[in-house]
N, C-alpha and C positions, 0 to 999 in steps of 0.2 A: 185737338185743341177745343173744338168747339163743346164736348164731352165734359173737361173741364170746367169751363165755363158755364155750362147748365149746370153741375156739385156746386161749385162756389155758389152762383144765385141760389139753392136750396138752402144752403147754409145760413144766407144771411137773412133767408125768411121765414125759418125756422130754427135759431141758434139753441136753444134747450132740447127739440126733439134730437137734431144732428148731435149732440155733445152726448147723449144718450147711447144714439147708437154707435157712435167712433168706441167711445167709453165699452160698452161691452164687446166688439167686437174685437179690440186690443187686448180686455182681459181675455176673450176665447182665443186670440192666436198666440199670449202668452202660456196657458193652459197646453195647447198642442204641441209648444216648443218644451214644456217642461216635462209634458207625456213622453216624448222620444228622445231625449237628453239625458233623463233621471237615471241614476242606476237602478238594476233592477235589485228589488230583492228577494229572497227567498219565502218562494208562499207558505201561505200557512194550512195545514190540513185540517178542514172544519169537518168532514166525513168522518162516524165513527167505522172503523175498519175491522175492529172484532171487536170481541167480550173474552175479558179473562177473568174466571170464578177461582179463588184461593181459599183455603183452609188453612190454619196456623194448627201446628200440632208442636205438641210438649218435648223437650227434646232427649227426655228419658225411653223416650220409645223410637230413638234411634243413633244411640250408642252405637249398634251394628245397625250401620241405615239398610245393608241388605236384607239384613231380616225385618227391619222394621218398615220399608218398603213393600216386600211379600205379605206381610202379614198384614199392613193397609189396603193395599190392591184385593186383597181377597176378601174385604168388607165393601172396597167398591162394585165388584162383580155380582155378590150378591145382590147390594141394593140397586144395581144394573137390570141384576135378572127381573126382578121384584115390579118395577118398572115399565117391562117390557121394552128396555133396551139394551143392547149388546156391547160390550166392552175384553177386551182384547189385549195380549201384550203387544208392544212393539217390537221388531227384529232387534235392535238394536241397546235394547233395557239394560239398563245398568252400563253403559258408557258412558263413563264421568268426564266433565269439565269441571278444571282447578280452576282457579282463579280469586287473586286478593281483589277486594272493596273496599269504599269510605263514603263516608257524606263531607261534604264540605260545606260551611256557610261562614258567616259573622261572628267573633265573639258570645254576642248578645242573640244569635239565631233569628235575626231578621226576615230571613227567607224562607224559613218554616215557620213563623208567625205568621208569617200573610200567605201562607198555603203551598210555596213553592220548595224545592228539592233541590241541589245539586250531589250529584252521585257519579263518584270516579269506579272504573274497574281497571284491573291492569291482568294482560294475561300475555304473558311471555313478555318480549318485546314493546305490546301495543298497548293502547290504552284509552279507553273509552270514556267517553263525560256524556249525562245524560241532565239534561234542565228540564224538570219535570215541575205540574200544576195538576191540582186538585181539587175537584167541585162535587159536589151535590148537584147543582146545577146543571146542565147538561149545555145551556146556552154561553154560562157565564165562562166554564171550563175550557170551552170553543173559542174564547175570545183571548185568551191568554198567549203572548207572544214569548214564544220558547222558542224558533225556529234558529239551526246554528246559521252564523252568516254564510254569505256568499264566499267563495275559495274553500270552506273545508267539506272533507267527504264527512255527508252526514243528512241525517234525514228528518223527518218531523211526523209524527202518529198523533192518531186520538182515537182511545179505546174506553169502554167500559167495563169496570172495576166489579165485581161482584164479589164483598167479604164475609165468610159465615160467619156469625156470632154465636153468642151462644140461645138467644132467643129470638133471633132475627137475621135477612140477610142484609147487608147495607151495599146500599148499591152508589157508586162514585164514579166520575167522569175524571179520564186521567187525561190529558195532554203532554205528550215528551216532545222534546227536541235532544237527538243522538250526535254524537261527533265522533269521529276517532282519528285521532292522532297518533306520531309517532315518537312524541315525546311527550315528559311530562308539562302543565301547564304551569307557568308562574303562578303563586299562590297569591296573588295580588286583585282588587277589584279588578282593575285595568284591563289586566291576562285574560279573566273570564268574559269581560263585554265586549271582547273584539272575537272572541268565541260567539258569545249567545248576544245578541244586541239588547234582547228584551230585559237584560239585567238592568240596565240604565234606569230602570222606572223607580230604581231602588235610591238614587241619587246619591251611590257611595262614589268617593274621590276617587281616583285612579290609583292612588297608596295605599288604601284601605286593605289591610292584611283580611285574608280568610284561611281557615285554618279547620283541619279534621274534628267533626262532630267529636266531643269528648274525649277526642285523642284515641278513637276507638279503629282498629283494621281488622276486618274479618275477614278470613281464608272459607271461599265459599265452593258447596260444591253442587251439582246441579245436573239432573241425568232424566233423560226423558224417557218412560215405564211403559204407556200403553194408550189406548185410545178407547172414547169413549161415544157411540154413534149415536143422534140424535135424529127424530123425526120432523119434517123433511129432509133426508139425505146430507145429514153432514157430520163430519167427523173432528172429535173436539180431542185435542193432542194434549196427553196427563204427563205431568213431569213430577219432579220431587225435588227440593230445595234446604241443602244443611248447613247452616251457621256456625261456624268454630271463631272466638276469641284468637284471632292469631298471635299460633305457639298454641295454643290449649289444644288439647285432646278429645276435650267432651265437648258433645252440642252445647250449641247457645240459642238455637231455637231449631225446629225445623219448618217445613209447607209442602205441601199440597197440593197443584192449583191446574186447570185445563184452561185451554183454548182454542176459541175457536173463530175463523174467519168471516166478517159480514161481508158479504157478494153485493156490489151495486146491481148487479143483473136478478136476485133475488128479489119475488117481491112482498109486499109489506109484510102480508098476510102470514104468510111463510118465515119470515125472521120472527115474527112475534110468538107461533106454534113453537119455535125453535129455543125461544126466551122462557117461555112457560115450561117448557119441557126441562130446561135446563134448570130452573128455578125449582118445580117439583121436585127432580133428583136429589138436589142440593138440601134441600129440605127433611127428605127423607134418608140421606148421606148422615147429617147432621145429630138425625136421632139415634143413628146407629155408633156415634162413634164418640159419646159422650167424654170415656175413660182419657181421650185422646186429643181433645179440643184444648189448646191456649188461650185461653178467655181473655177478653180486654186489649189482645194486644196486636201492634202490626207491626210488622221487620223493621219499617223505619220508627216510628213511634220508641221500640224499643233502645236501639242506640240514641235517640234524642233524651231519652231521659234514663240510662243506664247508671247504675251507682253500683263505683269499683268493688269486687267482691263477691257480688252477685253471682259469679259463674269462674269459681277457683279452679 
């Protein structure tokens, strides 16, 4: 009681200090209750975790992707040798996975205006959605929320992008958020931001129809060839990538592209020898394979701005 009574007298001898401190000690025990209350949600991954380096090649050089496969592999061994790094096939080269894709957005392509992706695969049964972001930036790419909600299986990465060009490499900071489902998704805003929350920034209505990039579905096919070792000790995993117009018969484009894993236990010094080395390759890859280069262009680029015709 008497404890009391000594609060009360302080209050009424200092009424603006005590209103001060009640005042924020209320905000901090509202702060504690909404800390352990809140649902949680699904973090976001600010680590990059690899680097994936791509090549676009022309898809007259792989009609027969096996031969047009061997016959690339033996200009990357070369410029492997050349290098003083070793490259190798894998046991298992030339094991194909099938599988149809789309992009999906807005009419009016809202979401690849302001840099972001959606991209369905479907292979058998399943079916995979990926919300992807794209920067130059490396900070600003970081901050991009694509992560799928809580309740679906699904994950969230941040890699970097390495694309050859034809007189430069450009290098870009990707951000995905992956899902898989076992159905397809409504094709409605709604559908997708109770999938990806981060879509909301877009402030489409929950009716808002979205619908296949140009009405365009490629039968893709995709088979991992061989490996390529870099200094210090790491091994960058090469695959090959062919685009068919599903129903067409001939490429729509093909790729190229390795990757490789960044180790948090790595350290600095060591990932950056591992960057340069990679860089150099790529560079001297580049010069070798002039005949073979797709200039200008990038997988997804290409369906966003595809005109019917193009690839009879």
């Amino acid at each position: 009681m008497k404890k009391c009574f000594d609060l009360y007298n302080k209050i009424l001898k200092n009424p603006a200090e005590s209103f001060i401190k009640i005042t924020c000690a209320t905000f901090a025990l509202a702060a504690l209750v909404s800390l352990f209350t809140a649902t949680p949600a699904r973090s976001e991954d600010v680590k990059l975790s690899s680097r994936e380096c791509k090549v676009l090649l022309l898809p007259e050089m792989f009609e027969d992707y096996e031969t047009g496969a061997q016959n690339f592999w033996a200009i990357v061994e070369k410029v492997s040798k050349s290098r003083g790094l070793d490259a190798g096939l894998s046991k298992n080269n030339l094991e194909v996975t099938k599988r149809e894709l789309n992009y999906i957005d807005t009419p009016d392509f809202k979401l690849y205006k302001a840099g972001f992706i959606i991209r369905r695969r479907a292979e058998d049964d399943k079916f995979n959605y990926t919300f992807k972001y794209r920067h130059a930036d490396q900070v600003i790419s970081a901050d991009a929320k694509v992560s799928p909600a809580d309740g679906f299986k699904g994950k969230t990465s941040f890699e970097e992008d390495v694309v050859v060009k034809v007189g430069s490499l450009e290098h870009v900071f990707s951000k995905s958020g992956k899902a898989d489902l076992k159905s397809e998704l409504e094709m409605s805003a709604g559908g997708f931001i109770k999938l990806f929350p981060g879509l909301s920034q877009f402030n489409l209505k929950p009716q808002t129809a979205l619908k296949p990039v140009n009405d365009i579905f490629i039968s893709e096919i995709t088979f991992d060839y061989g490996n390529i070792y870099f200094k210090p000790e790491t091994k960058a995993k090469a695959s090959f990538t062919v685009w068919y117009l599903k129903g067409n018969s001939k490429p729509l484009i093909a790729e190229f592209s390795y990757k490789y894993k960044i180790d948090d236990n790595t350290p600095t010094g060591d990932i950056n020898l591992i960057h340069h080395a990679s860089d150099k390759f790529l560079t001297a890859l580049r010069a070798n394979i002039k005949p073979w280069l797709a200039a200008g262009q990038t997988k997804t680029g290409l369906i966003y701005k595809f005109a019917s015709g193009n690839n009879e």
